[in-house]
N, C-alpha and C positions, 0 to 999 in steps of 0.2 A: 582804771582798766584792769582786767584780770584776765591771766592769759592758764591755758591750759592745755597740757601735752600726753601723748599716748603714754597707757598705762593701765595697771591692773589695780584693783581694789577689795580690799577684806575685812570681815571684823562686821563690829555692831551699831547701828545706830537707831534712838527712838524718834521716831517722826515725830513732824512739830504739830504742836496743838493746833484744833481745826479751828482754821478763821472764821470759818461760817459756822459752827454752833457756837464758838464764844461771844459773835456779834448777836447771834440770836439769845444766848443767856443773855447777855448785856442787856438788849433791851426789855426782854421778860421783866429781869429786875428792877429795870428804874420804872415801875409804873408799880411795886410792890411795896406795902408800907411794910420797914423796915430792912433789916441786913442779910442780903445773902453772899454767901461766898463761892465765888468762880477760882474752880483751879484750875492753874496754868499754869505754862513758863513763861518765859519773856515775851508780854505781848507783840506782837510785828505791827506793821505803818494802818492794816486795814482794821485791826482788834482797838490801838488806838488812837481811830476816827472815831466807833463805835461808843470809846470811851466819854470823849468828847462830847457827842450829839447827847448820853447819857444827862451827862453833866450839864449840859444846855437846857434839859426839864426840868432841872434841880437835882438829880442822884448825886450822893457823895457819896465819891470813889476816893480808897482808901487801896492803896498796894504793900503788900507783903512779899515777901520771896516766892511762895508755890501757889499765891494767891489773888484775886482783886477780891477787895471787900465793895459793893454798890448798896448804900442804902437811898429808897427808892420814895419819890411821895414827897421831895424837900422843897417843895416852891418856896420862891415864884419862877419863873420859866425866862430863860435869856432870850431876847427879843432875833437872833441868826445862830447859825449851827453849821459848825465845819467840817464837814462830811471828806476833807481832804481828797483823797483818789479812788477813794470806796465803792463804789455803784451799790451793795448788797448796803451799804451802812445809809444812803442817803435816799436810795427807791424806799426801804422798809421804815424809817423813820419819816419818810414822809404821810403815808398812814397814820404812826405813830404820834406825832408831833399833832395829827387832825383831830387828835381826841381832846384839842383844849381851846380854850373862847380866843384865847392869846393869837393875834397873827407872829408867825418864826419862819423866816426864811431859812433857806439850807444851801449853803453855797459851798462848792466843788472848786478843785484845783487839778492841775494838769489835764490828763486826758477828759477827763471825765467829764472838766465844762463842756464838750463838744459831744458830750453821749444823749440819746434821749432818751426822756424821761415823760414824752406826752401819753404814754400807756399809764400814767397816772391820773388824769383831768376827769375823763368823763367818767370813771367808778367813785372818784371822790364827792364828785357832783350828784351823784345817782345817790349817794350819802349824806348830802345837804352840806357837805362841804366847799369853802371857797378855795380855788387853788388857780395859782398861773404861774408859769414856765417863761421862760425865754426863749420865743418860736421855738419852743419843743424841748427845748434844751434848757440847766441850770443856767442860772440859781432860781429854785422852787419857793413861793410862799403859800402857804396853809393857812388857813384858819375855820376853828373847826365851832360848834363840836362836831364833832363825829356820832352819826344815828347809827344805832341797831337798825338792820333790812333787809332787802335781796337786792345783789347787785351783781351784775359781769362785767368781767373783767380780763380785757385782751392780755395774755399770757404766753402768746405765739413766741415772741421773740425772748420774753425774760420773766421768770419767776420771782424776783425776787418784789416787789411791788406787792405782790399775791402773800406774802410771806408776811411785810409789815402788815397788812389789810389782818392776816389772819390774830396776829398777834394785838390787833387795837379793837378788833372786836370782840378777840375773850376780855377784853375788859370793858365790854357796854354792855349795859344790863337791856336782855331782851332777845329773841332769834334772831339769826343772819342766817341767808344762805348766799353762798358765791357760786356764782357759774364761771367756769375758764374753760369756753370750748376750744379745741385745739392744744391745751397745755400741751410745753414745753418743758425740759427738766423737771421732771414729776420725782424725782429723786427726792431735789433739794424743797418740795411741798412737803413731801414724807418724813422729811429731819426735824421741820417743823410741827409739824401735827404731834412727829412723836415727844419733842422737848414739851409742846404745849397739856397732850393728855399727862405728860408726869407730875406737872403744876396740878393738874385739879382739872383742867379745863373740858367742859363735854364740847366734843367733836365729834361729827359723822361722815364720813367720806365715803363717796359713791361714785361711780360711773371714772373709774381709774382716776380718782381724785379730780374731775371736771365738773364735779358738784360738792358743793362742804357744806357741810350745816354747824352752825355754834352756837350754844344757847353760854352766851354773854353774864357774866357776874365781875363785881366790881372790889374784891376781895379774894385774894389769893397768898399763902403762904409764903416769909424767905425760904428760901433754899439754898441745899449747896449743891453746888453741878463741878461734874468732874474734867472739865474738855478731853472728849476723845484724842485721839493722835489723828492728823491729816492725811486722808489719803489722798489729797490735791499735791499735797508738797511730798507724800509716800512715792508720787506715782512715779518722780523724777528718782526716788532712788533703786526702785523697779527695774526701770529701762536701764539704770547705769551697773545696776547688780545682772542683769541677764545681758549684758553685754562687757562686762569688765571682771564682773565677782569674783569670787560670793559674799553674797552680804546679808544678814539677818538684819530685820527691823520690825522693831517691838514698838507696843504701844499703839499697834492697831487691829481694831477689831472685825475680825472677820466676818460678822454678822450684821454689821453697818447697813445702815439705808443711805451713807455718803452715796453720791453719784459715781464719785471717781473711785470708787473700792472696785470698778469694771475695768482696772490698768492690768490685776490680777490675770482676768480672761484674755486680756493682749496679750500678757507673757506668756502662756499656760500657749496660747494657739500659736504663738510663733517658734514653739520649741523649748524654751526655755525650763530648765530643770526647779521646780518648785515645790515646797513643802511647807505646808501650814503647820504652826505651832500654836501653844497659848495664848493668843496678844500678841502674837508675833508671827513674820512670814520670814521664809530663807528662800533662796535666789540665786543659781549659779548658772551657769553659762551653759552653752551647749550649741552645735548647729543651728540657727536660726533661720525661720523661712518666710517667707510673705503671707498674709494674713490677710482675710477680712475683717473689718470693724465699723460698727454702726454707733457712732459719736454723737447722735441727735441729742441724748439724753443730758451726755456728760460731754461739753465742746470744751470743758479747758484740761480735756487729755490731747487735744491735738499736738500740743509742744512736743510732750514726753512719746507719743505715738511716732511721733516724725524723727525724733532720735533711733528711738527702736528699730524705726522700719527703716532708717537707714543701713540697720547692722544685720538685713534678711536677703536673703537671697530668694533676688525677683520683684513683684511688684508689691505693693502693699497697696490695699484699698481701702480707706477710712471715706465713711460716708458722714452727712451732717455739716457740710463747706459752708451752708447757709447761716448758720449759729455763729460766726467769726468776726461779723465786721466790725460789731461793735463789741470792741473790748479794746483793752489799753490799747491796743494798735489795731489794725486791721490783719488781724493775723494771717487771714489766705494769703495775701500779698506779700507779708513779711515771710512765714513760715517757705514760701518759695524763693524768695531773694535770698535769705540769709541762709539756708541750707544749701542754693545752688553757688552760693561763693566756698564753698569747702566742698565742691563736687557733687554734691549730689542731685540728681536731676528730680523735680515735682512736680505733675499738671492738677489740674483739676479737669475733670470730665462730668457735665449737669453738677451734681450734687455730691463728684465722690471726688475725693485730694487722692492720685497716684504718686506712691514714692517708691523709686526702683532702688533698692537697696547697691551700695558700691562703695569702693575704698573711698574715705574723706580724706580730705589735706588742709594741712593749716593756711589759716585764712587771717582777716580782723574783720569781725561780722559786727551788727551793732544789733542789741537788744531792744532799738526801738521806744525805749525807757517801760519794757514791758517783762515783766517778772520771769513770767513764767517761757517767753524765748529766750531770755539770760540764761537760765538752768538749763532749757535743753539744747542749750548750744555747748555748753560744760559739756552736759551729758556725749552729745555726740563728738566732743573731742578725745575723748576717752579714748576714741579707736584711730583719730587720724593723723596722718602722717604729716608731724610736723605741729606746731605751736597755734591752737586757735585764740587770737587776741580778742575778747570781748569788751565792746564800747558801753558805756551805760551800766556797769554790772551791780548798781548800787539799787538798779530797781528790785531787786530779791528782796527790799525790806521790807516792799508791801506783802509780804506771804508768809515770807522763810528767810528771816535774817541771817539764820547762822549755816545757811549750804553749803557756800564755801566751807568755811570752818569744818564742818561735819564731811564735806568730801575729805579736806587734807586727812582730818583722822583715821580714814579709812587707807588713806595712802596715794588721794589723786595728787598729780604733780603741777601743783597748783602757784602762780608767781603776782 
Protein backbone atom coordinates (compact mmCIF):
# COMPACT_ATOMS: atom_id res chain seq x y z
CA UNK A 1 0.00 0.00 0.00
CA UNK A 2 1.33 3.51 -0.63
CA UNK A 3 0.16 6.25 1.11
CA UNK A 4 0.31 9.93 0.19
CA UNK A 5 0.05 13.27 1.93
CA UNK A 6 -0.53 17.04 1.03
CA UNK A 7 2.26 18.84 -0.67
CA UNK A 8 4.00 20.76 -3.34
CA UNK A 9 6.06 19.48 -6.31
CA UNK A 10 8.86 20.83 -8.73
CA UNK A 11 11.61 20.03 -11.05
CA UNK A 12 11.54 17.72 -14.17
CA UNK A 13 10.44 14.57 -15.31
CA UNK A 14 10.35 12.72 -18.87
CA UNK A 15 7.08 10.84 -19.48
CA UNK A 16 7.13 7.11 -19.81
CA UNK A 17 7.22 5.64 -23.30
CA UNK A 18 3.70 5.10 -24.95
CA UNK A 19 2.33 1.72 -24.35
CA UNK A 20 0.26 1.97 -27.14
CA UNK A 21 2.79 2.75 -30.02
CA UNK A 22 5.37 0.39 -28.62
CA UNK A 23 2.65 -2.49 -28.67
CA UNK A 24 1.85 -1.36 -32.07
CA UNK A 25 5.76 -1.22 -33.15
CA UNK A 26 5.95 -4.70 -31.57
CA UNK A 27 3.71 -6.14 -33.53
CA UNK A 28 4.64 -4.30 -37.05
CA UNK A 29 7.81 -6.00 -36.17
CA UNK A 30 7.16 -9.66 -35.60
CA UNK A 31 5.54 -10.10 -39.04
CA UNK A 32 8.97 -8.40 -40.66
CA UNK A 33 11.65 -10.62 -41.90
CA UNK A 34 14.46 -9.44 -39.96
CA UNK A 35 15.73 -6.90 -36.93
CA UNK A 36 14.23 -3.83 -35.92
CA UNK A 37 14.93 -1.95 -33.08
CA UNK A 38 12.28 -0.26 -30.67
CA UNK A 39 13.56 2.33 -28.33
CA UNK A 40 12.56 2.55 -24.94
CA UNK A 41 12.93 2.38 -21.36
CA UNK A 42 11.93 -0.04 -19.15
CA UNK A 43 9.07 -1.86 -20.64
CA UNK A 44 5.74 -1.84 -18.18
CA UNK A 45 3.26 -5.03 -17.55
CA UNK A 46 1.04 -4.06 -20.96
CA UNK A 47 4.55 -3.44 -23.55
CA UNK A 48 5.56 -6.92 -21.98
CA UNK A 49 2.27 -8.87 -22.87
CA UNK A 50 2.92 -7.41 -26.39
CA UNK A 51 6.37 -8.91 -25.95
CA UNK A 52 5.19 -12.11 -25.39
CA UNK A 53 2.28 -12.57 -27.94
CA UNK A 54 5.32 -11.27 -30.30
CA UNK A 55 7.36 -14.24 -29.30
CA UNK A 56 4.41 -16.60 -29.56
CA UNK A 57 4.61 -16.05 -33.66
CA UNK A 58 8.16 -16.72 -33.42
CA UNK A 59 9.80 -13.05 -33.08
CA UNK A 60 13.08 -13.10 -31.15
CA UNK A 61 13.25 -10.60 -28.75
CA UNK A 62 16.53 -9.48 -27.69
CA UNK A 63 16.73 -6.52 -24.79
CA UNK A 64 19.24 -3.95 -24.35
CA UNK A 65 19.20 -0.95 -22.13
CA UNK A 66 17.53 1.96 -24.51
CA UNK A 67 16.28 -0.88 -26.56
CA UNK A 68 14.19 -4.16 -27.75
CA UNK A 69 15.86 -5.80 -30.47
CA UNK A 70 12.39 -8.08 -32.49
CA UNK A 71 13.52 -10.05 -35.12
CA UNK A 72 10.41 -10.94 -36.96
CA UNK A 73 9.38 -14.14 -39.48
CA UNK A 74 11.03 -17.00 -36.93
CA UNK A 75 8.43 -19.89 -37.08
CA UNK A 76 6.89 -22.08 -36.11
CA UNK A 77 4.24 -20.19 -34.17
CA UNK A 78 3.32 -21.45 -30.31
CA UNK A 79 0.06 -23.14 -30.35
CA UNK A 80 -1.57 -19.98 -27.07
CA UNK A 81 -0.43 -16.59 -26.37
CA UNK A 82 -0.54 -14.64 -23.17
CA UNK A 83 -1.88 -11.54 -23.64
CA UNK A 84 -1.82 -11.05 -19.68
CA UNK A 85 -4.14 -7.82 -18.78
CA UNK A 86 -3.55 -6.00 -22.11
CA UNK A 87 -6.94 -5.47 -23.98
CA UNK A 88 -4.85 -3.35 -26.89
CA UNK A 89 -2.19 -6.45 -26.90
CA UNK A 90 -4.82 -9.31 -27.14
CA UNK A 91 -8.02 -7.47 -29.46
CA UNK A 92 -4.99 -6.38 -31.97
CA UNK A 93 -3.15 -9.76 -32.05
CA UNK A 94 -6.09 -11.30 -32.58
CA UNK A 95 -6.13 -10.03 -36.13
CA UNK A 96 -2.83 -10.53 -36.13
CA UNK A 97 -2.24 -14.16 -34.95
CA UNK A 98 -5.55 -14.74 -38.06
CA UNK A 99 -2.83 -14.27 -40.65
CA UNK A 100 -1.63 -17.87 -40.15
CA UNK A 101 -3.16 -21.75 -41.08
CA UNK A 102 -1.99 -22.36 -37.34
CA UNK A 103 -5.10 -22.36 -34.85
CA UNK A 104 -3.48 -20.00 -31.30
CA UNK A 105 -5.44 -19.34 -28.67
CA UNK A 106 -4.98 -16.00 -26.68
CA UNK A 107 -5.61 -16.24 -23.16
CA UNK A 108 -6.13 -13.07 -20.71
CA UNK A 109 -5.52 -12.71 -16.97
CA UNK A 110 -7.23 -10.74 -14.37
CA UNK A 111 -9.70 -8.11 -15.51
CA UNK A 112 -9.60 -8.65 -18.78
CA UNK A 113 -10.88 -12.48 -18.78
CA UNK A 114 -14.26 -10.82 -18.08
CA UNK A 115 -13.83 -8.03 -20.99
CA UNK A 116 -15.41 -8.59 -24.34
CA UNK A 117 -14.02 -9.36 -27.12
CA UNK A 118 -17.05 -10.55 -29.45
CA UNK A 119 -16.63 -7.18 -31.70
CA UNK A 120 -13.99 -9.58 -32.97
CA UNK A 121 -16.06 -12.78 -34.60
CA UNK A 122 -18.13 -11.49 -37.37
CA UNK A 123 -15.28 -9.20 -39.27
CA UNK A 124 -13.00 -12.11 -38.78
CA UNK A 125 -15.62 -14.33 -40.42
CA UNK A 126 -16.36 -11.74 -43.09
CA UNK A 127 -12.34 -12.58 -43.74
CA UNK A 128 -12.71 -16.21 -43.89
CA UNK A 129 -11.43 -16.62 -40.78
CA UNK A 130 -12.37 -19.19 -37.92
CA UNK A 131 -12.63 -17.57 -34.58
CA UNK A 132 -14.54 -18.39 -31.01
CA UNK A 133 -14.59 -16.58 -27.68
CA UNK A 134 -15.91 -17.66 -24.46
CA UNK A 135 -19.69 -16.32 -24.59
CA UNK A 136 -18.05 -13.11 -25.79
CA UNK A 137 -15.31 -13.13 -23.57
CA UNK A 138 -11.53 -14.61 -23.56
CA UNK A 139 -9.63 -16.84 -24.11
CA UNK A 140 -9.94 -16.34 -28.09
CA UNK A 141 -8.93 -19.03 -30.75
CA UNK A 142 -8.10 -18.03 -34.30
CA UNK A 143 -7.33 -19.75 -37.12
CA UNK A 144 -6.74 -18.03 -40.20
CA UNK A 145 -5.48 -17.39 -42.98
CA UNK A 146 -6.62 -14.24 -43.09
CA UNK A 147 -8.00 -12.96 -46.82
CA UNK A 148 -7.52 -9.45 -48.37
CA UNK A 149 -11.41 -7.85 -48.78
CA UNK A 150 -14.00 -5.57 -47.57
CA UNK A 151 -15.15 -5.86 -44.16
CA UNK A 152 -17.07 -3.92 -41.16
CA UNK A 153 -16.24 -3.73 -38.37
CA UNK A 154 -18.26 -2.56 -35.11
CA UNK A 155 -15.89 -0.03 -33.54
CA UNK A 156 -18.45 1.79 -31.39
CA UNK A 157 -17.21 0.59 -28.15
CA UNK A 158 -13.23 -0.07 -28.78
CA UNK A 159 -10.70 0.67 -31.40
CA UNK A 160 -8.28 -1.43 -30.73
CA UNK A 161 -9.51 -4.74 -32.88
CA UNK A 162 -9.61 -2.16 -35.85
CA UNK A 163 -5.97 -1.54 -35.21
CA UNK A 164 -4.68 -5.40 -35.26
CA UNK A 165 -7.38 -5.74 -38.52
CA UNK A 166 -5.41 -2.76 -39.83
CA UNK A 167 -1.95 -4.02 -39.14
CA UNK A 168 -2.53 -7.83 -40.63
CA UNK A 169 -3.87 -6.56 -43.61
CA UNK A 170 -0.93 -4.50 -44.70
CA UNK A 171 0.59 -7.69 -44.73
CA UNK A 172 -1.94 -9.62 -47.19
CA UNK A 173 -1.20 -9.11 -50.58
CA UNK A 174 -4.37 -7.58 -52.28
CA UNK A 175 -7.04 -4.49 -51.40
CA UNK A 176 -8.95 -4.17 -48.24
CA UNK A 177 -11.38 -1.84 -47.37
CA UNK A 178 -12.77 -1.54 -43.71
CA UNK A 179 -15.81 0.17 -42.83
CA UNK A 180 -16.16 1.41 -38.80
CA UNK A 181 -19.54 3.16 -38.90
CA UNK A 182 -19.77 5.07 -35.67
CA UNK A 183 -15.94 4.82 -34.81
CA UNK A 184 -14.89 5.54 -31.44
CA UNK A 185 -11.36 6.91 -30.42
CA UNK A 186 -10.42 7.77 -33.83
CA UNK A 187 -7.19 9.15 -32.30
CA UNK A 188 -5.83 5.85 -31.42
CA UNK A 189 -6.82 4.63 -35.63
CA UNK A 190 -4.75 7.74 -36.48
CA UNK A 191 -1.48 6.41 -34.32
CA UNK A 192 -1.88 3.57 -36.38
CA UNK A 193 -2.30 4.58 -39.78
CA UNK A 194 0.52 6.86 -39.10
CA UNK A 195 3.21 4.21 -37.56
CA UNK A 196 1.80 1.93 -40.51
CA UNK A 197 2.45 4.69 -43.67
CA UNK A 198 6.23 5.10 -42.14
CA UNK A 199 6.78 1.17 -42.75
CA UNK A 200 5.84 1.66 -46.46
CA UNK A 201 2.29 0.71 -46.12
CA UNK A 202 -0.37 2.44 -48.64
CA UNK A 203 -3.35 3.49 -46.81
CA UNK A 204 -6.42 5.66 -47.56
CA UNK A 205 -8.47 7.12 -45.03
CA UNK A 206 -11.83 8.70 -45.65
CA UNK A 207 -15.02 9.64 -44.10
CA UNK A 208 -13.06 10.66 -40.56
CA UNK A 209 -11.29 7.37 -40.80
CA UNK A 210 -14.87 5.29 -41.07
CA UNK A 211 -13.57 3.92 -44.29
CA UNK A 212 -9.79 2.76 -44.94
CA UNK A 213 -8.49 1.42 -47.81
CA UNK A 214 -5.05 -0.86 -47.81
CA UNK A 215 -3.53 -2.13 -50.72
CA UNK A 216 -1.71 -5.24 -48.83
CA UNK A 217 2.02 -6.43 -49.60
CA UNK A 218 3.84 -9.04 -47.84
CA UNK A 219 7.22 -7.48 -47.52
CA UNK A 220 8.19 -4.58 -45.55
CA UNK A 221 11.48 -3.14 -44.14
CA UNK A 222 13.24 -3.57 -40.28
CA UNK A 223 13.02 -0.45 -38.78
CA UNK A 224 13.90 1.46 -35.93
CA UNK A 225 11.10 3.41 -34.10
CA UNK A 226 11.72 5.69 -31.42
CA UNK A 227 8.71 5.32 -28.74
CA UNK A 228 7.29 8.61 -28.19
CA UNK A 229 6.88 9.76 -24.45
CA UNK A 230 3.06 8.89 -23.03
CA UNK A 231 0.78 11.20 -22.86
CA UNK A 232 -1.67 8.50 -21.13
CA UNK A 233 0.88 8.39 -18.22
CA UNK A 234 1.93 12.51 -19.07
CA UNK A 235 -1.72 13.25 -18.29
CA UNK A 236 -1.29 12.27 -14.53
CA UNK A 237 1.63 14.54 -14.32
CA UNK A 238 -0.50 17.34 -15.89
CA UNK A 239 -3.29 17.27 -13.34
CA UNK A 240 -0.58 16.97 -10.38
CA UNK A 241 1.79 19.82 -11.90
CA UNK A 242 -1.47 22.30 -12.19
CA UNK A 243 -2.52 21.55 -9.07
CA UNK A 244 0.81 21.00 -6.91
CA UNK A 245 3.64 22.44 -9.29
CA UNK A 246 5.41 23.34 -11.24
CA UNK A 247 6.56 20.79 -13.25
CA UNK A 248 8.27 20.43 -16.76
CA UNK A 249 7.98 17.30 -18.72
CA UNK A 250 9.80 16.46 -21.51
CA UNK A 251 9.78 13.92 -23.97
CA UNK A 252 6.41 14.76 -25.24
CA UNK A 253 5.42 15.78 -28.48
CA UNK A 254 3.18 18.39 -29.00
CA UNK A 255 2.10 17.47 -32.37
CA UNK A 256 1.03 13.92 -31.41
CA UNK A 257 -2.04 12.20 -32.86
CA UNK A 258 -2.01 10.30 -28.92
CA UNK A 259 -5.62 10.75 -27.98
CA UNK A 260 -4.68 11.79 -24.48
CA UNK A 261 -2.31 14.78 -25.70
CA UNK A 262 -6.20 16.54 -25.06
CA UNK A 263 -5.08 16.61 -20.90
CA UNK A 264 -3.22 19.69 -22.27
CA UNK A 265 -6.85 21.39 -23.33
CA UNK A 266 -8.11 20.28 -19.65
CA UNK A 267 -5.44 22.31 -18.04
CA UNK A 268 -5.24 25.34 -20.38
CA UNK A 269 -9.41 25.62 -19.71
CA UNK A 270 -9.22 25.20 -16.13
CA UNK A 271 -6.87 27.94 -15.51
CA UNK A 272 -3.91 26.50 -15.23
CA UNK A 273 -0.57 28.41 -16.08
CA UNK A 274 1.01 26.49 -19.25
CA UNK A 275 3.85 26.80 -21.64
CA UNK A 276 4.90 24.73 -24.37
CA UNK A 277 8.53 24.04 -24.93
CA UNK A 278 10.76 21.75 -27.31
CA UNK A 279 9.44 18.13 -26.34
CA UNK A 280 8.45 19.42 -23.46
CA UNK A 281 5.51 21.13 -21.62
CA UNK A 282 5.79 23.37 -18.21
CA UNK A 283 2.85 23.37 -15.80
CA UNK A 284 2.26 25.70 -12.80
CA UNK A 285 -0.48 26.30 -10.70
CA UNK A 286 -2.90 28.96 -10.58
CA UNK A 287 -6.84 29.66 -9.68
CA UNK A 288 -8.43 26.82 -11.12
CA UNK A 289 -12.18 26.61 -12.29
CA UNK A 290 -14.59 24.17 -13.56
CA UNK A 291 -14.55 23.15 -17.00
CA UNK A 292 -16.17 21.58 -19.70
CA UNK A 293 -14.77 18.39 -21.52
CA UNK A 294 -15.78 15.91 -24.14
CA UNK A 295 -13.85 12.60 -23.18
CA UNK A 296 -15.71 10.42 -26.10
CA UNK A 297 -12.49 10.30 -27.86
CA UNK A 298 -10.03 9.83 -25.18
CA UNK A 299 -12.01 7.97 -21.95
CA UNK A 300 -8.80 6.94 -20.12
CA UNK A 301 -8.31 10.75 -19.23
CA UNK A 302 -11.26 10.35 -16.82
CA UNK A 303 -8.90 9.25 -13.89
CA UNK A 304 -6.58 12.38 -14.29
CA UNK A 305 -9.76 14.70 -15.28
CA UNK A 306 -11.51 13.72 -11.93
CA UNK A 307 -8.32 14.58 -9.89
CA UNK A 308 -8.22 17.95 -11.72
CA UNK A 309 -11.67 18.67 -11.42
CA UNK A 310 -11.41 18.02 -8.10
CA UNK A 311 -8.92 21.03 -7.32
CA UNK A 312 -11.63 23.60 -9.44
CA UNK A 313 -13.99 25.71 -8.27
CA UNK A 314 -17.46 24.54 -9.05
CA UNK A 315 -18.71 21.88 -11.19
CA UNK A 316 -16.78 20.20 -13.76
CA UNK A 317 -18.52 18.47 -16.59
CA UNK A 318 -16.62 15.54 -18.44
CA UNK A 319 -18.94 14.06 -21.00
CA UNK A 320 -18.22 10.43 -22.70
CA UNK A 321 -19.57 8.11 -19.12
CA UNK A 322 -20.39 5.60 -21.73
CA UNK A 323 -16.76 4.60 -22.77
CA UNK A 324 -15.95 3.31 -18.99
CA UNK A 325 -17.34 0.14 -18.13
CA UNK A 326 -15.19 -1.79 -19.65
CA UNK A 327 -11.90 -1.28 -18.64
CA UNK A 328 -9.84 -2.65 -15.81
CA UNK A 329 -12.65 -1.68 -13.57
CA UNK A 330 -15.69 -0.16 -14.18
CA UNK A 331 -14.60 3.14 -13.65
CA UNK A 332 -17.95 5.34 -13.52
CA UNK A 333 -18.54 3.45 -10.37
CA UNK A 334 -15.13 3.29 -9.01
CA UNK A 335 -14.15 6.99 -10.19
CA UNK A 336 -17.38 7.99 -7.70
CA UNK A 337 -16.83 5.67 -4.85
CA UNK A 338 -13.22 6.11 -4.53
CA UNK A 339 -13.13 10.06 -4.91
CA UNK A 340 -16.26 10.35 -2.73
CA UNK A 341 -14.29 8.53 0.22
CA UNK A 342 -11.77 11.69 0.26
CA UNK A 343 -14.71 14.06 0.03
CA UNK A 344 -15.53 14.79 -3.05
CA UNK A 345 -18.95 14.68 -4.29
CA UNK A 346 -19.49 12.99 -8.49
CA UNK A 347 -22.80 12.29 -10.26
CA UNK A 348 -23.37 11.31 -13.54
CA UNK A 349 -26.08 13.07 -15.40
CA UNK A 350 -27.33 10.88 -19.16
CA UNK A 351 -23.87 10.84 -20.56
CA UNK A 352 -21.78 13.58 -18.51
CA UNK A 353 -19.69 12.62 -15.00
CA UNK A 354 -20.25 16.05 -12.52
CA UNK A 355 -17.35 16.61 -10.24
CA UNK A 356 -17.91 19.74 -7.87
CA UNK A 357 -14.63 20.57 -7.07
CA UNK A 358 -13.88 20.88 -2.74
CA UNK A 359 -11.25 20.34 0.00
CA UNK A 360 -10.16 16.31 0.06
CA UNK A 361 -9.29 14.59 3.22
CA UNK A 362 -7.35 11.47 3.70
CA UNK A 363 -9.02 8.47 3.22
CA UNK A 364 -7.71 4.48 2.18
CA UNK A 365 -9.32 4.29 -1.12
CA UNK A 366 -8.64 1.18 -3.16
CA UNK A 367 -7.41 1.22 -6.77
CA UNK A 368 -9.58 -1.43 -7.87
CA UNK A 369 -6.39 -3.24 -9.26
CA UNK A 370 -6.83 -0.47 -11.92
CA UNK A 371 -3.73 1.63 -12.98
CA UNK A 372 -4.72 4.53 -13.89
CA UNK A 373 -7.35 5.23 -10.41
CA UNK A 374 -3.93 4.27 -8.44
CA UNK A 375 -2.26 7.54 -9.98
CA UNK A 376 -5.19 9.61 -9.73
CA UNK A 377 -5.88 9.07 -6.37
CA UNK A 378 -1.92 10.04 -5.81
CA UNK A 379 -2.59 12.76 -7.88
CA UNK A 380 -5.66 13.97 -5.87
CA UNK A 381 -3.88 13.62 -2.65
CA UNK A 382 -1.55 16.16 -3.41
CA UNK A 383 -4.05 18.66 -2.12
CA UNK A 384 -5.92 16.75 0.84
CA UNK A 385 -6.02 17.15 4.07
CA UNK A 386 -4.35 14.34 5.75
CA UNK A 387 -2.82 10.92 4.51
CA UNK A 388 -4.56 9.24 1.40
CA UNK A 389 -3.74 5.36 1.83
CA UNK A 390 -3.88 3.58 -1.44
CA UNK A 391 -4.86 -0.25 -1.78
CA UNK A 392 -3.74 -2.08 -4.75
CA UNK A 393 -0.91 0.43 -5.77
CA UNK A 394 0.98 -2.22 -7.59
CA UNK A 395 -1.35 -1.90 -10.47
CA UNK A 396 0.67 1.25 -11.99
CA UNK A 397 2.97 -1.48 -13.54
CA UNK A 398 0.63 -2.18 -16.33
CA UNK A 399 1.33 1.64 -17.59
CA UNK A 400 3.90 3.58 -15.53
CA UNK A 401 6.02 1.45 -13.29
CA UNK A 402 8.09 4.06 -12.08
CA UNK A 403 5.19 7.12 -10.91
CA UNK A 404 5.70 6.61 -7.67
CA UNK A 405 9.35 6.89 -8.02
CA UNK A 406 9.17 9.92 -10.33
CA UNK A 407 6.51 11.63 -8.06
CA UNK A 408 9.11 11.36 -4.93
CA UNK A 409 11.69 12.90 -7.18
CA UNK A 410 9.73 15.74 -7.69
CA UNK A 411 9.23 16.01 -3.96
CA UNK A 412 5.48 14.12 -3.37
CA UNK A 413 5.51 12.95 0.12
CA UNK A 414 5.27 9.63 -0.55
CA UNK A 415 5.43 6.41 2.20
Amino acid sequence: MKSVSKGTISGELKAPPSKSMAQRAVAAASLINGTSHILMGTPCDDIESSLRAATALGAHIVRQMDRVLVTGKAYPLQPAMDCGEAGLCLRMFSAIAALFEQEIELRARGSLSRRPVDMLMDPLAQLKVHCQTTNGVPPVLVQGPLHSGAVTVDATESSQFLTGLLIALANVEGQSVILAPGLKSKPYVQMTVDLLRQLGAHIDTRNALEEIHIRGKKDYAPFTYDVPGDWSGASFLLAAAAIAGPLTITGVDLHSSQADKKMVDAVIAAGADVTPLDNAIKVAPAPLSAFEFDATHCPDLFPPLAALAANCNGVTRIAGVHRLANKESNREKVIISEFGKIGISISVVNDVMHITGGAAKGATVDSHNDHRIAMAMAVAALTAEGWVHIERDESICKSYPDFFLDMEKVGAKIQ
